[in-house]
Residue frames relative to the residue before (quaternion, step in Angstrom):
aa qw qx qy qz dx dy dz
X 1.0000 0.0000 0.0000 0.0000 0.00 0.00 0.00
X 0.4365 -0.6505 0.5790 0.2261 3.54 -1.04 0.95
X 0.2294 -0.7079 0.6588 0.1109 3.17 -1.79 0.63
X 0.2780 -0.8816 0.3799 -0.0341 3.21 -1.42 0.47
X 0.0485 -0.9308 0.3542 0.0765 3.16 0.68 0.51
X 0.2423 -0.8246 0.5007 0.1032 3.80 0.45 1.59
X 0.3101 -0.7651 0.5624 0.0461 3.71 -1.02 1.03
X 0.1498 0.7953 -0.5720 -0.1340 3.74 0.45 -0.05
X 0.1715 -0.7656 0.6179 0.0517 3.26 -1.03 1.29
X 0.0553 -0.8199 0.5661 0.0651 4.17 -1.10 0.59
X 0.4325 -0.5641 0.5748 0.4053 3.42 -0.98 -0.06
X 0.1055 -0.7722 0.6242 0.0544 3.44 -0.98 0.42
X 0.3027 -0.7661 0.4980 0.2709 3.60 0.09 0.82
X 0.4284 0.6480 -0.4725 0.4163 3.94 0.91 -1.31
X 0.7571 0.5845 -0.1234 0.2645 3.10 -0.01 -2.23
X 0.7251 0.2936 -0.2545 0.5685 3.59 0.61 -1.11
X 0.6873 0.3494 -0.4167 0.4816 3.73 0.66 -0.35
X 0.6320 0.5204 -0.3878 0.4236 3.52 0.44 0.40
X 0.5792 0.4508 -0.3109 0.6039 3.38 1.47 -0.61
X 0.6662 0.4689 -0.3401 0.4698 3.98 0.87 -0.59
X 0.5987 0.5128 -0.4620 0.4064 3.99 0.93 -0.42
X 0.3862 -0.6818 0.6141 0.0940 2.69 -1.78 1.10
X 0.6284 -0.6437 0.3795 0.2164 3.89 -0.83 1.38
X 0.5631 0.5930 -0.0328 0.5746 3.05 0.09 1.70
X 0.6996 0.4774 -0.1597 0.5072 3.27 1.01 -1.44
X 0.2884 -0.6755 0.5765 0.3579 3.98 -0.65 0.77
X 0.0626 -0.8393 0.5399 0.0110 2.95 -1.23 0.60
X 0.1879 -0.8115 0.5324 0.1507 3.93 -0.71 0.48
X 0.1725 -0.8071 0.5526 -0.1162 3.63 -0.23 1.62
X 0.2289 -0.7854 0.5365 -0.2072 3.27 -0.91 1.10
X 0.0890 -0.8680 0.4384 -0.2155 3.42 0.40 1.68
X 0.6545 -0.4658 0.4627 0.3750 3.64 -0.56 0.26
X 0.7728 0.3509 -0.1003 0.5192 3.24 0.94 -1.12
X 0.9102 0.0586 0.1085 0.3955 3.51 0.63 -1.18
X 0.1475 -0.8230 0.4465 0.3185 3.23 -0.48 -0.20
X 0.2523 -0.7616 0.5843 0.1219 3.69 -1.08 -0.07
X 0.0941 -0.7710 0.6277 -0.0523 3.03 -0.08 1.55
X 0.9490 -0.0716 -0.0396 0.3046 3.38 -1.53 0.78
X 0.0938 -0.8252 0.5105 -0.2227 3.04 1.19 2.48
X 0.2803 -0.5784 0.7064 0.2964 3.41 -1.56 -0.32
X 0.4083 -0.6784 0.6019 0.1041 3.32 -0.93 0.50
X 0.0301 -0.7558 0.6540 0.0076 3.52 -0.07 1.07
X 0.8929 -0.0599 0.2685 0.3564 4.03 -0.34 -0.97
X 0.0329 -0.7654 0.6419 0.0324 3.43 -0.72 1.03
X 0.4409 -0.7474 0.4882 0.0930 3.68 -1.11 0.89
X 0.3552 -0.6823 0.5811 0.2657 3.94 0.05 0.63
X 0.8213 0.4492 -0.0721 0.3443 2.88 0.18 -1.53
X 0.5714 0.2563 -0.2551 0.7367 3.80 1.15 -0.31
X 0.3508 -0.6196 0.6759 0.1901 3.84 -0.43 -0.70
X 0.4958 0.7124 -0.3344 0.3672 3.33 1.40 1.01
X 0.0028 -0.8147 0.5647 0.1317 3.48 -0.55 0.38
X 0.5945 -0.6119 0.5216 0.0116 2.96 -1.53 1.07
X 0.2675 0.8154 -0.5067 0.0824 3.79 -0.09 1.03
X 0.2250 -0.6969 0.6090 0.3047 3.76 -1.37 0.15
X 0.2887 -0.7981 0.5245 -0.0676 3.20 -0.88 1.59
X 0.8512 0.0843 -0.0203 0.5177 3.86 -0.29 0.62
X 0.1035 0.8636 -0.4640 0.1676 3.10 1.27 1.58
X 0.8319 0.4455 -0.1208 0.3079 3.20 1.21 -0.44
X 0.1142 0.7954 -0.4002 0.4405 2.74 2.11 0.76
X 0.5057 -0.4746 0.6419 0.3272 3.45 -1.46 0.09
X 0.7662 0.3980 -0.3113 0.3970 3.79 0.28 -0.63
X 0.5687 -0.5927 0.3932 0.4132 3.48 1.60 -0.01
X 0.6291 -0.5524 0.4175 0.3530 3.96 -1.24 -0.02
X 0.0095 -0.6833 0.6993 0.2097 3.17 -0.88 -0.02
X 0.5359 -0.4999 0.6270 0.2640 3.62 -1.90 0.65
X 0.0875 -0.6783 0.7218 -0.1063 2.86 -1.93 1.52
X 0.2367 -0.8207 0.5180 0.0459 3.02 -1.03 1.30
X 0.0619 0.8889 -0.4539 0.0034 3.55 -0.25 0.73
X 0.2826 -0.6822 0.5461 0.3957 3.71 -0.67 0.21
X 0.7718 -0.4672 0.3822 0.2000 2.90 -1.94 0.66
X 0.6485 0.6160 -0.1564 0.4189 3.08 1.52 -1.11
X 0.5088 0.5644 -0.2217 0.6110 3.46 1.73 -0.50
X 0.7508 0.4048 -0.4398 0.2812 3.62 0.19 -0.52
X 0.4444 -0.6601 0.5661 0.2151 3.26 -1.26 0.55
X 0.7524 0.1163 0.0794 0.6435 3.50 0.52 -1.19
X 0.0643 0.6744 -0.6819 -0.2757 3.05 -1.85 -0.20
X 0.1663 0.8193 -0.5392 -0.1022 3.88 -0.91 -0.11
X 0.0980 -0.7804 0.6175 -0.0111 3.09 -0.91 1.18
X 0.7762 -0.3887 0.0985 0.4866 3.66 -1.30 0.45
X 0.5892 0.6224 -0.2591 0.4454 3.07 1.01 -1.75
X 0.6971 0.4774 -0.2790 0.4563 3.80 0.39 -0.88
X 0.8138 0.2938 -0.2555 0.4314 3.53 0.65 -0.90
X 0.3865 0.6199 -0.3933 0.5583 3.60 1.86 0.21
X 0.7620 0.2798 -0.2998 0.5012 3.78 1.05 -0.50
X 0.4220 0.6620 -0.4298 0.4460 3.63 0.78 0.06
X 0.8677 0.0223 -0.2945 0.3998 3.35 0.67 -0.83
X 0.1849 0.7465 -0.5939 0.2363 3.38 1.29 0.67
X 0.5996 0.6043 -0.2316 0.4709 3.45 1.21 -2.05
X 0.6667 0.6044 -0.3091 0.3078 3.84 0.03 -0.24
């Protein structure tokens, strides 16, 4: 008896707009758990499906990096995104 070894591939919007940000970019992320309002975008990982953010930059104590998987986000929205939102209106 053959085996098989089923692959399910998907588009993942998150994903391609994470692979398309540029390091840097402010971003507002949106987690089951939390949100993150006016991140920096530091780095997204192909290869994990991670992305790399500074969170609470404007704190007196400074940011600290947050690593999150891709698979966790709920939303993204960056300028560019909320510049098209109200194009769409």
């Amino acid at each position: 008896m053959a085996k098989y070894k089923v692959i399910f591939q998907y588009d993942n919007p998150i994903r391609k707009q994470l692979e398309q940000l540029e390091p840097g970019t402010e971003v507002n992320v949106e987690t089951s758990d939390n949100i993150y309002y006016e991140a920096s975008f530091e780095e997204y990982d192909e290869e994990t499906k991670e992305a790399t953010l500074q969170v609470d930059r404007f704190y007196p104590e400074g940011g600290k990096d947050l690593t999150i998987s891709s698979h966790e986000i709920i939303s993204l929205d960056t300028p560019e995104s909320k510049t098209k939102m109200e194009e769409d209106e």
